[in-house]
MARDO-998554 format. One record per residue (C-alpha): residue number from 0; x, y, z. Coordinates in Angstrom, 3 decimals. Example, Ala and Ser with C-alpha at 12.3 -4.5 7.8 and 13.67 -1.06 7.14 Angstrom:
BEGIN
<pt nr="0" east="12.300" north="-4.500" up="7.800"/>
<pt nr="1" east="13.670" north="-1.060" up="7.140"/>
# end
This chain:
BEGIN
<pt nr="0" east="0.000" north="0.000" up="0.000"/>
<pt nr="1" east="1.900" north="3.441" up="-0.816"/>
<pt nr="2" east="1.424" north="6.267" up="1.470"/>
<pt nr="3" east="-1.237" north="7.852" up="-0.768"/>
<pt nr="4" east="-3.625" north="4.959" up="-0.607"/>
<pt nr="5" east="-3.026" north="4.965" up="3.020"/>
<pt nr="6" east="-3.527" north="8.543" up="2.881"/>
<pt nr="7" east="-6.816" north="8.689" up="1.183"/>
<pt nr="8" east="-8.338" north="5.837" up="3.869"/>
<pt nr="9" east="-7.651" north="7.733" up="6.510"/>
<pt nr="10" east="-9.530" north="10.539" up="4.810"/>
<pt nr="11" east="-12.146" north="7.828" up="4.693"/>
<pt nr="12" east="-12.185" north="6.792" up="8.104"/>
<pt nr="13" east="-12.160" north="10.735" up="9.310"/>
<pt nr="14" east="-16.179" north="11.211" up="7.247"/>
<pt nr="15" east="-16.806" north="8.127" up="9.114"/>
<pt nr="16" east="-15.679" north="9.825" up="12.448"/>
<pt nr="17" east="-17.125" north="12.952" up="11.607"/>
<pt nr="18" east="-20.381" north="12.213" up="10.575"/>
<pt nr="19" east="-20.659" north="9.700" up="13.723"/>
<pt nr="20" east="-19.745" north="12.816" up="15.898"/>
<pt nr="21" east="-22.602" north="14.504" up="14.409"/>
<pt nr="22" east="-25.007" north="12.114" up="15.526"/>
<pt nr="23" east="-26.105" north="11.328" up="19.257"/>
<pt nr="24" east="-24.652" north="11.341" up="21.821"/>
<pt nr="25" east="-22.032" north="13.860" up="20.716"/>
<pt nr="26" east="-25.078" north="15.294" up="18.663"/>
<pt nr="27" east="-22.686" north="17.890" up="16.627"/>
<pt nr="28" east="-25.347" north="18.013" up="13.660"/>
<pt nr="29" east="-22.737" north="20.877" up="11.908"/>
<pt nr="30" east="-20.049" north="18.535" up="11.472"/>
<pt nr="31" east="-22.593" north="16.783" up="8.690"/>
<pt nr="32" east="-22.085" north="20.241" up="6.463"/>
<pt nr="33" east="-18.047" north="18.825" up="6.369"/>
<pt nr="34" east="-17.575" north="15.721" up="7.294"/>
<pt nr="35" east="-17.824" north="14.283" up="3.777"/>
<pt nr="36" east="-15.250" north="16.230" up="2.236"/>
<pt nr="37" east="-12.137" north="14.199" up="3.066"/>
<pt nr="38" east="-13.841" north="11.217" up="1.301"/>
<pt nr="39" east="-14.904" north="13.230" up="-1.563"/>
<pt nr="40" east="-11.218" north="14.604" up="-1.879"/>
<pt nr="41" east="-10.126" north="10.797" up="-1.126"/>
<pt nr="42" east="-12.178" north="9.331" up="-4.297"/>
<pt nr="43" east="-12.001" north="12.267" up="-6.752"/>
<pt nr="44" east="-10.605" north="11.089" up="-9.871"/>
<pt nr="45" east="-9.636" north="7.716" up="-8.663"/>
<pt nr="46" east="-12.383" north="5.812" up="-10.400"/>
<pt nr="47" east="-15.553" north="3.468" up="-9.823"/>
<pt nr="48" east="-13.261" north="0.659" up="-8.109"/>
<pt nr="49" east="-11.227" north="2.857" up="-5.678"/>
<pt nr="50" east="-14.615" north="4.684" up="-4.503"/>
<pt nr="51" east="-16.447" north="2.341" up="-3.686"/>
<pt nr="52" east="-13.460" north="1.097" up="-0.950"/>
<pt nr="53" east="-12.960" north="4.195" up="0.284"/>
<pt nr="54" east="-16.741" north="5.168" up="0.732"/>
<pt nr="55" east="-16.885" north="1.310" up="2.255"/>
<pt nr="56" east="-14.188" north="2.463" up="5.090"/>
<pt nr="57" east="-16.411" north="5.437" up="5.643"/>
<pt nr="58" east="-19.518" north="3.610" up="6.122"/>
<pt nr="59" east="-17.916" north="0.975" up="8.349"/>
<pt nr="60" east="-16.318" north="3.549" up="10.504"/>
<pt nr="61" east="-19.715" north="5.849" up="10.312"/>
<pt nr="62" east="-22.243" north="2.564" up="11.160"/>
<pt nr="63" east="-19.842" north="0.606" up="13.857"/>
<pt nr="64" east="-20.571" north="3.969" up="15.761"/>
<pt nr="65" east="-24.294" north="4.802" up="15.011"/>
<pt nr="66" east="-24.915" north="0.955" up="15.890"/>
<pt nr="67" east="-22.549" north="0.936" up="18.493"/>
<pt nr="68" east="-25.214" north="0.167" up="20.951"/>
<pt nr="69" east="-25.825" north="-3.514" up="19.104"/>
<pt nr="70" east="-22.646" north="-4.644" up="20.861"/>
<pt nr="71" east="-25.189" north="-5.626" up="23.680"/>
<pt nr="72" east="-26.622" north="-8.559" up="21.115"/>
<pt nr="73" east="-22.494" north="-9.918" up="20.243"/>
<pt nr="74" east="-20.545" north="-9.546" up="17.184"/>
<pt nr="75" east="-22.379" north="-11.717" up="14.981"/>
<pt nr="76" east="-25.742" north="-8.912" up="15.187"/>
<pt nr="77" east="-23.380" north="-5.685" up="14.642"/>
<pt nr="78" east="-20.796" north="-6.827" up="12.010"/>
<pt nr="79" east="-23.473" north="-8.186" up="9.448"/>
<pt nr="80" east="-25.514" north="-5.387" up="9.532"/>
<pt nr="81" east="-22.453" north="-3.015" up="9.946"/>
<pt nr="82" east="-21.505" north="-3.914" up="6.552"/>
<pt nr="83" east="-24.471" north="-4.750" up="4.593"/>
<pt nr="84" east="-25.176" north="-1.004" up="5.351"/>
<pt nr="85" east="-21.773" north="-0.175" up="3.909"/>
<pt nr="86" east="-22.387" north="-1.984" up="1.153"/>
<pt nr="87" east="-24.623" north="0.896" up="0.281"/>
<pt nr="88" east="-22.212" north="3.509" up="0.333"/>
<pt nr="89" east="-20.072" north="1.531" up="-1.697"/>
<pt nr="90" east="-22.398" north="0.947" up="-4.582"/>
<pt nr="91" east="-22.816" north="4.579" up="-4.270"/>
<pt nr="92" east="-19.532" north="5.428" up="-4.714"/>
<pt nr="93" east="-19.127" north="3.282" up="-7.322"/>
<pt nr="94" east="-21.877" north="5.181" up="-9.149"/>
<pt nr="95" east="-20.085" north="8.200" up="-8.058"/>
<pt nr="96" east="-16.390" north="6.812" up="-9.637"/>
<pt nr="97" east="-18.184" north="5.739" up="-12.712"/>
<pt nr="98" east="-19.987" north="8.574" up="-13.517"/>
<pt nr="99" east="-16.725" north="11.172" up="-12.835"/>
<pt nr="100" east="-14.991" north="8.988" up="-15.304"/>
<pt nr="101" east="-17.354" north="9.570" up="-17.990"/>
<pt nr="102" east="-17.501" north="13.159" up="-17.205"/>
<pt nr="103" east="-20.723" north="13.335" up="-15.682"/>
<pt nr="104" east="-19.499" north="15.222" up="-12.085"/>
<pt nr="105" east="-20.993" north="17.883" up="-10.085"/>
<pt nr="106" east="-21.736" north="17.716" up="-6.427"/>
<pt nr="107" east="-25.883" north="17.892" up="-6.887"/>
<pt nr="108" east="-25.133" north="14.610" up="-9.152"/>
<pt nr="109" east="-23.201" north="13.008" up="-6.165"/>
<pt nr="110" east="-26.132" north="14.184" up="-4.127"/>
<pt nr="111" east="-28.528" north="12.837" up="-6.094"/>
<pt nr="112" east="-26.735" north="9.643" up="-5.832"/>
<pt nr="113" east="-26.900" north="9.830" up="-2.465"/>
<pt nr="114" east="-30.159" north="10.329" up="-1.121"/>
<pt nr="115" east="-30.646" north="7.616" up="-4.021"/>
<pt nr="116" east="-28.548" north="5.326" up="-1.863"/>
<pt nr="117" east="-30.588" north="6.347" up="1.090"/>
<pt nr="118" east="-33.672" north="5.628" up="-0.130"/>
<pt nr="119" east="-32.710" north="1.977" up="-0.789"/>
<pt nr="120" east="-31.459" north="1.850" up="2.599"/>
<pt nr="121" east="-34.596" north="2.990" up="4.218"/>
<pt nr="122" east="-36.823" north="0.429" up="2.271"/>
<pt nr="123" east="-33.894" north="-3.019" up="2.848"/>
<pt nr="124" east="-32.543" north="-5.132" up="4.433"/>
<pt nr="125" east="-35.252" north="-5.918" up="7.166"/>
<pt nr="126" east="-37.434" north="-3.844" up="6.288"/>
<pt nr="127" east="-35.138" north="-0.642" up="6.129"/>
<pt nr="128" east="-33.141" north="1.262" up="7.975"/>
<pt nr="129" east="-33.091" north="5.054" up="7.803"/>
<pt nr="130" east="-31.534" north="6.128" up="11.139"/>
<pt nr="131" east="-28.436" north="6.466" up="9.342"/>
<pt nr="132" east="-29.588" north="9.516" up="6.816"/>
<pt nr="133" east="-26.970" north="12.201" up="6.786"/>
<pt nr="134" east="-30.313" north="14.681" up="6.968"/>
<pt nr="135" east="-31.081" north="13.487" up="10.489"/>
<pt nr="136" east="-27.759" north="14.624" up="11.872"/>
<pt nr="137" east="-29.957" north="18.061" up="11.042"/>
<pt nr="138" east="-32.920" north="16.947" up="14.068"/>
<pt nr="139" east="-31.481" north="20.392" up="15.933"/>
<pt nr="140" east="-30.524" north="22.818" up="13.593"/>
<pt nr="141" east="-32.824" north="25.226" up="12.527"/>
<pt nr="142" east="-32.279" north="25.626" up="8.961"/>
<pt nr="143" east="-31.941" north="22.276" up="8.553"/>
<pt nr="144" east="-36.004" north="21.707" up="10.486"/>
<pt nr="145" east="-36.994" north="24.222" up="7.825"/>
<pt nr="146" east="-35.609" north="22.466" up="4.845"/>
<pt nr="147" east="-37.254" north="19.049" up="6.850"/>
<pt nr="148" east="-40.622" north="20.894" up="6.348"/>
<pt nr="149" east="-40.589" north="21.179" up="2.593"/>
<pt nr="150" east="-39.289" north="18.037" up="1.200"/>
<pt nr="151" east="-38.464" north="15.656" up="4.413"/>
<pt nr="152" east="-35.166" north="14.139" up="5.636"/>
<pt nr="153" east="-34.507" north="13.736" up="1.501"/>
<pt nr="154" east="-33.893" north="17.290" up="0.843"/>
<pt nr="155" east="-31.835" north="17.521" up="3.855"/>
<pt nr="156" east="-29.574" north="14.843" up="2.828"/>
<pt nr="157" east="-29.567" north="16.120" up="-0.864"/>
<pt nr="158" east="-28.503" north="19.727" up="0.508"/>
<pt nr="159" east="-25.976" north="18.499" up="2.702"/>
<pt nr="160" east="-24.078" north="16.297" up="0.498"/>
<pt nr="161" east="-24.199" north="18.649" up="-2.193"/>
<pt nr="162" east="-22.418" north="21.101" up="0.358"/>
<pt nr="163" east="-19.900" north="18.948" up="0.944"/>
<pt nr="164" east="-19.503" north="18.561" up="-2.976"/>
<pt nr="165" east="-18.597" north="22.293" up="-3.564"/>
<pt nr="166" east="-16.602" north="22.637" up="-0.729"/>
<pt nr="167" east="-14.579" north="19.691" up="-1.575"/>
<pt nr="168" east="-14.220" north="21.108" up="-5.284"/>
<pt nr="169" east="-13.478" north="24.073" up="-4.018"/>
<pt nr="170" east="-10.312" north="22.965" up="-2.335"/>
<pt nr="171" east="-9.507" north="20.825" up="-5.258"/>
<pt nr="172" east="-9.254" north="24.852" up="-7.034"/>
<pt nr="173" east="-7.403" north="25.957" up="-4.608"/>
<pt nr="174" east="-4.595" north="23.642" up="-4.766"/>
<pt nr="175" east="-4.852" north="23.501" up="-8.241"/>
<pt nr="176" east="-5.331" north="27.306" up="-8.945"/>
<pt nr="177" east="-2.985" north="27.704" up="-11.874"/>
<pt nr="178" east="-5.100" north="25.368" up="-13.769"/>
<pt nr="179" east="-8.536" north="26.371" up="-12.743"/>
<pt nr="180" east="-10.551" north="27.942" up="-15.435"/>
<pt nr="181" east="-12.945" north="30.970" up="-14.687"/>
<pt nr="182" east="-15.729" north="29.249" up="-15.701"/>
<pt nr="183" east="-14.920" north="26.822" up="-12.804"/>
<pt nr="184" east="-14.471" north="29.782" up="-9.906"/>
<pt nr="185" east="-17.657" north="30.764" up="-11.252"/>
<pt nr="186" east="-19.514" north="27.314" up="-10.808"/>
<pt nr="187" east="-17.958" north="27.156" up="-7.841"/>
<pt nr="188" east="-19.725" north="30.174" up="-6.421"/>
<pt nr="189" east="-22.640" north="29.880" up="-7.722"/>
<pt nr="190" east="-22.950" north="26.288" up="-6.621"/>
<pt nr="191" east="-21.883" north="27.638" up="-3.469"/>
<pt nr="192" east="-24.155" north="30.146" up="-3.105"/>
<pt nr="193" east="-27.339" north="28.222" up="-4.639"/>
<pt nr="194" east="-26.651" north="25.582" up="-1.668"/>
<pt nr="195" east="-25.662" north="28.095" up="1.042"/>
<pt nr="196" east="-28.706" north="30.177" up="0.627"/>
<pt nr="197" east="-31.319" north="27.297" up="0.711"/>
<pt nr="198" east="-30.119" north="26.042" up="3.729"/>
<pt nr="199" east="-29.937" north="28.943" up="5.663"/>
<pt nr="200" east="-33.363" north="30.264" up="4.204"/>
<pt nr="201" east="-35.332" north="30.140" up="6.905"/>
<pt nr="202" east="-32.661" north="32.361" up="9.469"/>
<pt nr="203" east="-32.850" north="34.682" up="6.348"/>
<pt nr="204" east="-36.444" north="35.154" up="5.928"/>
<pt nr="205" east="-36.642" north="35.699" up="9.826"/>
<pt nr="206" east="-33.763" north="38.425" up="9.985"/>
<pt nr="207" east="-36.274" north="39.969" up="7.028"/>
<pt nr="208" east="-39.047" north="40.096" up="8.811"/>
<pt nr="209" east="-37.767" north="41.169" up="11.792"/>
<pt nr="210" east="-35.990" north="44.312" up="9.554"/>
<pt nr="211" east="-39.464" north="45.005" up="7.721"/>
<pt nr="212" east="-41.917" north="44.170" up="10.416"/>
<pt nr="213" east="-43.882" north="42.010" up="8.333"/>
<pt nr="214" east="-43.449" north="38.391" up="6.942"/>
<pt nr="215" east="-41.181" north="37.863" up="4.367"/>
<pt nr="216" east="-41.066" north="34.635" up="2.441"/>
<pt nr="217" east="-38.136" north="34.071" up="-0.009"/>
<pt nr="218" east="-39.206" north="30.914" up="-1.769"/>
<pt nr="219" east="-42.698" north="29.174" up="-2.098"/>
# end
């Protein structure tokens, strides 16, 4: 294994740790806006093969947590379902891999492929398991309630991920600056932006109203 394999699954393993953290008991729903940019950096470019291991590590690290208390049943009830659930993540990074090769990247496509993923989860193996949607690490954050109440857990998820997307692009441009086109800064910030504002819609509109005295509603 050379040191940048090695490298890129410890990037892995940190998402898993990260987006554990932002689940209960630690309960630091934030982290979930980050914690999947060291495995988007980790797979970016490296193909349909190479994602789905490192999105595997993630998962395993990730689900071992969530499910930590299934210890209480033995090994033979957590490590099963530990990584039939990771199994998930790896098809979807697979999808991810594949898709990047053939051109087709952009972090609301890895998004979509996500909450994709999720939904699959939610409906098998026995009967689904949701619990581990990134858009529940949201439960306590306002903006993330608000985005709950028009399109569920789903949009969440979608937003989230897709956050992670642009912010993992955008250090991808910044270390490779010289070679980064306008046309990409500008995707960048409008991505950025797009994603940025929806999530914190709701804190906007009530600043707004608050200004104005009246309601103000900036999206239907």
């Amino acid at each position: 294994m050379t040191r940048a394999t090695a490298a890129r699954l410890g990037a892995a393993g940190v998402t898993g740790v990260l987006l554990a953290a932002a689940r209960p008991p630690l309960d630091l729903g934030p982290l979930a806006c980050v914690a999947f940019v060291p495995l988007f950096i980790a797979w970016r470019g490296r193909g349909a093969r190479a994602a789905a291991g490192y999105a595997f590590v993630a998962a395993v690290v990730y689900h071992a947590w969530l499910l930590s208390w299934t210890w209480y049943f033995g090994a033979v009830a957590i490590v099963p379902f530990v990584v039939v659930l990771s199994l998930y993540w790896a098809a979807a990074g697979a999808v991810v891999g594949w898709l990047d090769r053939r051109h087709v990247a952009s972090p609301f496509v890895v998004a979509a492929v996500w909450v994709l993923a999720e939904a699959v989860v939610a409906r098998g193996p026995m009967g689904g398991f949701s619990w581990g949607e990134v858009g529940y690490a949201f439960h306590d954050v306002v903006p993330g309630r608000a985005l709950a109440s028009d399109g569920g857990v789903a949009l969440v998820s979608f937003f989230a991920v897709a956050l992670n997307g642009f912010l993992a692009e955008a250090f991808g441009a910044v270390r490779a600056r010289k070679h980064t086109a306008r046309r990409g800064w500008t995707f960048l910030a409008a991505g950025l932006a797009t994603v940025l504002v929806l999530l914190l819609r709701y804190p906007i509109e009530l600043a707004l109203t608050r200004m104005v005295g009246h309601p103000v509603q900036l999206a239907p």
